[in-house]
C-alpha positions as CSV (number, residue, x, y, z in Angstrom):
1,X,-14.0,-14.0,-17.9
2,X,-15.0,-10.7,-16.2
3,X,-15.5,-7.5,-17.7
4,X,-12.7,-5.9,-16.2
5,X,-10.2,-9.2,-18.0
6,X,-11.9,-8.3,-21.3
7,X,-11.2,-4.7,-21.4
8,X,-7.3,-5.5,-20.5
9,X,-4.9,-5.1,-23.6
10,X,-3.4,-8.8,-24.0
11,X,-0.1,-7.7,-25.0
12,X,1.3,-11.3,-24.9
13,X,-1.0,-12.3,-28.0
14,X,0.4,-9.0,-30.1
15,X,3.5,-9.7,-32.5
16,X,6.8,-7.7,-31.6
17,X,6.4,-5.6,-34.7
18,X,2.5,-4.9,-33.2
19,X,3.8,-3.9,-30.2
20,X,7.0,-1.4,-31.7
21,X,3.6,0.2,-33.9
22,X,1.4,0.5,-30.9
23,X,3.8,2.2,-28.5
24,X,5.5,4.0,-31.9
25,X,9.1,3.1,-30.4
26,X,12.5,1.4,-32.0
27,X,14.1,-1.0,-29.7
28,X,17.3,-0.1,-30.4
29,X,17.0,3.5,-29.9
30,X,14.5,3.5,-27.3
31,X,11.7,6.7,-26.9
32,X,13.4,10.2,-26.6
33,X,13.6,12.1,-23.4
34,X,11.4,14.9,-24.9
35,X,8.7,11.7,-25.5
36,X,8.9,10.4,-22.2
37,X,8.5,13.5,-20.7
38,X,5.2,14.1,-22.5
39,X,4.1,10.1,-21.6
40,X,5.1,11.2,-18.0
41,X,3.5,13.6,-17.6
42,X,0.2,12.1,-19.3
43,X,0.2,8.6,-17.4
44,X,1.8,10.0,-14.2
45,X,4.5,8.6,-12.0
46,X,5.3,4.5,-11.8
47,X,4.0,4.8,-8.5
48,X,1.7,2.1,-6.2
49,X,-1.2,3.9,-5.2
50,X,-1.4,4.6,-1.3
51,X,-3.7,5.5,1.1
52,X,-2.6,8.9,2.3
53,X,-0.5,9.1,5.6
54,X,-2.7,10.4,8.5
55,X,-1.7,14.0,9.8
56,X,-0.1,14.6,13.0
57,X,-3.7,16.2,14.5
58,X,-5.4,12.6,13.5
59,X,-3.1,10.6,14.9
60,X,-3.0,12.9,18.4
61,X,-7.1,12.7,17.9
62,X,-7.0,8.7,17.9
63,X,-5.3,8.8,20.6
64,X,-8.7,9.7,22.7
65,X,-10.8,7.8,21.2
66,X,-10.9,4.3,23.3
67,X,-13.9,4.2,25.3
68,X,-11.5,3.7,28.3
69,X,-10.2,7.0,28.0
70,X,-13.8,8.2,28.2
71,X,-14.4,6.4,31.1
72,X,-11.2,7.9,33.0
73,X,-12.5,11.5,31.8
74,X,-15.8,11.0,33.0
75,X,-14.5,9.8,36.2
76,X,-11.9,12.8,36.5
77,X,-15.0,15.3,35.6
78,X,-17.0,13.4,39.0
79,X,-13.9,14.0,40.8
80,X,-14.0,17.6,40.0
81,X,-17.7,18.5,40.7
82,X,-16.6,16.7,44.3
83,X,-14.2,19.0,45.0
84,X,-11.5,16.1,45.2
85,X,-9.5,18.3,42.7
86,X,-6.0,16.1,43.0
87,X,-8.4,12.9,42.0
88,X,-9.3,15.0,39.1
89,X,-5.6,16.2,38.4
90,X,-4.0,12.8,38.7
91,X,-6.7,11.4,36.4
92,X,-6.0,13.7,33.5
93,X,-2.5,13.6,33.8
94,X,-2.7,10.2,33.0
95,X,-5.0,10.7,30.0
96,X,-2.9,13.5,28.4
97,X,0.3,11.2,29.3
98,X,-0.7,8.6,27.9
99,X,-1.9,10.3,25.0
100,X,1.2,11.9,24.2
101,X,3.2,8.7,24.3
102,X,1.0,7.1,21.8
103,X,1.4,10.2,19.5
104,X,4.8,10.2,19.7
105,X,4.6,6.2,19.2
106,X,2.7,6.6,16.2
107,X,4.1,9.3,14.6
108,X,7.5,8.1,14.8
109,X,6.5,5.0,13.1
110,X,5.0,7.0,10.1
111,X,7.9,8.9,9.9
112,X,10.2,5.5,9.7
113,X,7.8,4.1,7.0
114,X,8.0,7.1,4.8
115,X,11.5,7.1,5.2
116,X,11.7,3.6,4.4
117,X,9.5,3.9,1.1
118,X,12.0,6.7,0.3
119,X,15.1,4.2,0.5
120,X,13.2,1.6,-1.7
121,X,13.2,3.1,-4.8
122,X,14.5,0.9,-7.7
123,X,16.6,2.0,-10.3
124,X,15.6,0.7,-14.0
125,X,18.5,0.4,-17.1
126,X,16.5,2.6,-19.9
127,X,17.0,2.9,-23.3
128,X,16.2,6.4,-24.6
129,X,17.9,8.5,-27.6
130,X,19.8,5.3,-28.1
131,X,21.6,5.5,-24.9
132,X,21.4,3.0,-22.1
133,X,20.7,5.5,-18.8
134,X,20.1,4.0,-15.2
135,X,16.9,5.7,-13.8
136,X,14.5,5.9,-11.3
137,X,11.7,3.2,-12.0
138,X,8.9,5.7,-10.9
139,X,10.2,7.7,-14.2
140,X,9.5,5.0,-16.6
141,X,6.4,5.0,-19.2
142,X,4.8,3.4,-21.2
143,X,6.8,2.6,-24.6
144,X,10.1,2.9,-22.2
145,X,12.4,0.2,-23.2
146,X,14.4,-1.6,-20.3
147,X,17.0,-3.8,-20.0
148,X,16.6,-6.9,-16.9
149,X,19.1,-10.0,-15.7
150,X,19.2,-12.0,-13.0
151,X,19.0,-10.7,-9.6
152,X,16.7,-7.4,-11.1
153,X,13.2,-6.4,-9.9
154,X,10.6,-5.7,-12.4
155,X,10.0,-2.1,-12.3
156,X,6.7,-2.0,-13.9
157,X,4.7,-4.5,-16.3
158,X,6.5,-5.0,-19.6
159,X,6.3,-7.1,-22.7
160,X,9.7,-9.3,-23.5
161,X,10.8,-8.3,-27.0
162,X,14.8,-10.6,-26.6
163,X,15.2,-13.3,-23.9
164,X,17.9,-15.5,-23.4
165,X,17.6,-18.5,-21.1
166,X,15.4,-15.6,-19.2
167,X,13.5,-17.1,-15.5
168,X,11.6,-14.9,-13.4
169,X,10.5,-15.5,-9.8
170,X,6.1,-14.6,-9.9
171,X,4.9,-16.3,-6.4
172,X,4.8,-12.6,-5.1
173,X,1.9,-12.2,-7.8
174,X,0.5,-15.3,-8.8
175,X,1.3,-18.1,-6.1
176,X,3.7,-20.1,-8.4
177,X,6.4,-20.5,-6.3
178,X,8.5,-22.2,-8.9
179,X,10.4,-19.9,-11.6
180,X,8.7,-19.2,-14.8
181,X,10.8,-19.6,-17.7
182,X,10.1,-16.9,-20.2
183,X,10.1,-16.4,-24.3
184,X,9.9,-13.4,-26.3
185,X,7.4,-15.1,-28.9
186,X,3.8,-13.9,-28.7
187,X,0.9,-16.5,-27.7
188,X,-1.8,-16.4,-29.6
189,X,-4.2,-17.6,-27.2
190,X,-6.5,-15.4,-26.5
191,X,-7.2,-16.0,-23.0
192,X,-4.3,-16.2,-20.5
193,X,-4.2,-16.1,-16.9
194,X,-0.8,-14.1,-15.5
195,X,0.9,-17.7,-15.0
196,X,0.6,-18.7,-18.7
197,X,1.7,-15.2,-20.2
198,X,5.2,-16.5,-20.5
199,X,6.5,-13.4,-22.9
200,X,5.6,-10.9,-20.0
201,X,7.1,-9.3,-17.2
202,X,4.9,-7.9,-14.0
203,X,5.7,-5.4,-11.8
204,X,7.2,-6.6,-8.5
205,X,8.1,-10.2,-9.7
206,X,12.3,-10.7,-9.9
207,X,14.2,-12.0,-12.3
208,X,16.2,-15.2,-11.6
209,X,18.3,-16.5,-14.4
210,X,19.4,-15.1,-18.0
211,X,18.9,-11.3,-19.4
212,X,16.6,-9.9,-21.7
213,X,15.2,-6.6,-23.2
214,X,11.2,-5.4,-22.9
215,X,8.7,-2.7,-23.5
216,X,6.8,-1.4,-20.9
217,X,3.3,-1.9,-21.1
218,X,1.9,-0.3,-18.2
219,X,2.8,1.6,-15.6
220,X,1.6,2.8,-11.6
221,X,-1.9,1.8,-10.8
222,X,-3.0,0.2,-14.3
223,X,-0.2,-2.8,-13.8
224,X,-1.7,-6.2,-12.5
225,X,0.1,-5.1,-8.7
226,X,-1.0,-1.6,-9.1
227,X,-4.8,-3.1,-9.6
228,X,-4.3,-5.4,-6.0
229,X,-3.0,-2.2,-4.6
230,X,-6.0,-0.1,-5.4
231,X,-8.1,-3.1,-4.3
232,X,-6.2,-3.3,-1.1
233,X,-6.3,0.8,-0.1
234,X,-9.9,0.5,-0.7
235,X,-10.5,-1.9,2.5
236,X,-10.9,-0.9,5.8
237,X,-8.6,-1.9,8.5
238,X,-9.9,-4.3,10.9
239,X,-8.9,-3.7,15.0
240,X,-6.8,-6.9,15.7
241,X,-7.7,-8.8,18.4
242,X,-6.1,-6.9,20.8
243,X,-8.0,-3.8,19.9
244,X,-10.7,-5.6,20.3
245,X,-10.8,-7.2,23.5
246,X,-9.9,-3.6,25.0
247,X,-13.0,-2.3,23.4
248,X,-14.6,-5.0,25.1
249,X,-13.2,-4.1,28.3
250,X,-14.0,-0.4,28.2
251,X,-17.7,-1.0,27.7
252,X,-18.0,-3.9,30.9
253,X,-16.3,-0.8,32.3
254,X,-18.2,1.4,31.6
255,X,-21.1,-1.0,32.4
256,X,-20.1,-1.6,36.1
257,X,-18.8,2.6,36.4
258,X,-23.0,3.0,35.7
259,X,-23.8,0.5,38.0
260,X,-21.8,1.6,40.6
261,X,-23.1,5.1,40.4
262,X,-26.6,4.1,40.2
263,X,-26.2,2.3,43.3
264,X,-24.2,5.1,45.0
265,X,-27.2,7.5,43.9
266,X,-29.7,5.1,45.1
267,X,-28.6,4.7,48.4
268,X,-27.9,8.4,48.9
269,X,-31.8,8.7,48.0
270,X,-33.0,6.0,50.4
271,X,-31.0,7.8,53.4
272,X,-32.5,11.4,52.6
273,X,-36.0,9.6,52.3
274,X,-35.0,7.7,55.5
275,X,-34.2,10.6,57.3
């Protein structure tokens, strides 16, 4: 067991009454709005973390950055200390042209993906001054206490206090593709992997059979997705293939450009010395 397992709370081994102490809420009643507004602002937002989106200037900048494009420049600079200023012209029109479309490819894409995340934002049934409120899931805290049936997403990582004939879906999270039937009594094992916690609920996961009532346990980046997304937005992006074999084709290029000008300067050397 790693360090990082060890220092996790195991919520699923804690008795219900442990759990109503430790988060100092009544299930019936839920937390009060003035409560959650302190946890809120405390643990932050139920929000995956995300690498920032890149800003317009960065994603024109990429845009010049093949080694292709550097080869056409270079070639449209020759072209101008010629004098064969239309060479030069055309060449950089077709940089710049082809630059723009790729920003404009780009940032359009951004824009639909941010627009997107926008529309995917789940809605939670909360329990709070002893009133059942739908709202959003990024509001939810720790303590919250939720209401889930069949056909609901998880909204954050929560520990099942009632369950009744209560399935959820994990193979999103754990690679169980069969539904885990769930119990509201806690395990005292000590050592569980996420399969065999069977009285919690994990962010992202959905819920296919029965209802039942929970705590939330954790919220944003500390629940078991929110740890894979941190892992994941701390990897660099590898070029695909296709990104690749153009690199590979801008430097044999570049290569034969060289050569080509090497040979062009070498014979214009012979002929002076000839002459």
């Amino acid at each position: 067991m790693t360090d990082q397992q060890q220092q996790r709370p195991r919520w699923y081994a804690r008795s219900q009454g442990e759990i109503e102490r430790e988060f100092a809420v009544d299930p019936a009643a839920g937390l009060s709005e003035e409560e959650a507004a302190r946890r809120l602002s405390t643990h932050g937002r139920n929000e995956l973390p995300e690498a920032p989106p890149p800003s317009p200037w960065h994603i024109l900048a990429t845009q010049f950055t093949s080694l292709i494009v550097w080869v056409l420049i270079g070639a449209a600079l020759v072209s101008g200390l010629l004098g064969e200023w239309i060479d030069a012209g055309a060449i950089l029109a077709i940089v710049l042209l082809n630059g723009l479309l790729g920003f404009l490819q780009e940032y359009r894409a951004e824009q639909s993906l941010a627009a997107l995340r926008t529309m995917a934002v789940t809605y939670a049934r909360v329990v709070r001054d002893g009133t059942r409120l739908n709202l959003s899931s990024t509001e939810l805290v720790p303590g919250d206490i939720i209401d889930v049936e069949a056909g609901d997403h998880v909204p954050a990582d929560a520990r099942l206090l009632q369950a009744a004939a209560f399935r959820t879906q994990e193979a999103a999270l754990t690679g169980e593709s069969t539904p885990v039937e769930k119990l509201s009594a806690a395990l005292p094992d000590s050592d569980l992997p996420l399969a065999d916690q069977r009285n919690m609920l994990f962010m992202g996961t959905t819920v296919t059979g029965g209802k039942g009532r929970a705590v939330v346990v954790a919220t944003g980046r500390v629940t078991e997705l929110g740890r894979i997304a941190t892992l994941m937005t701390a990897v660099p992006i590898d070029p695909t293939p296709l990104q690749r074999r153009l690199e590979q084709f801008g430097h044999v290029l570049l290569a034969l450009s060289l050569g080509i000008v090497l040979v062009v300067f070498g014979l214009g050397v012979w002929r002076g010395g000839a002459r």
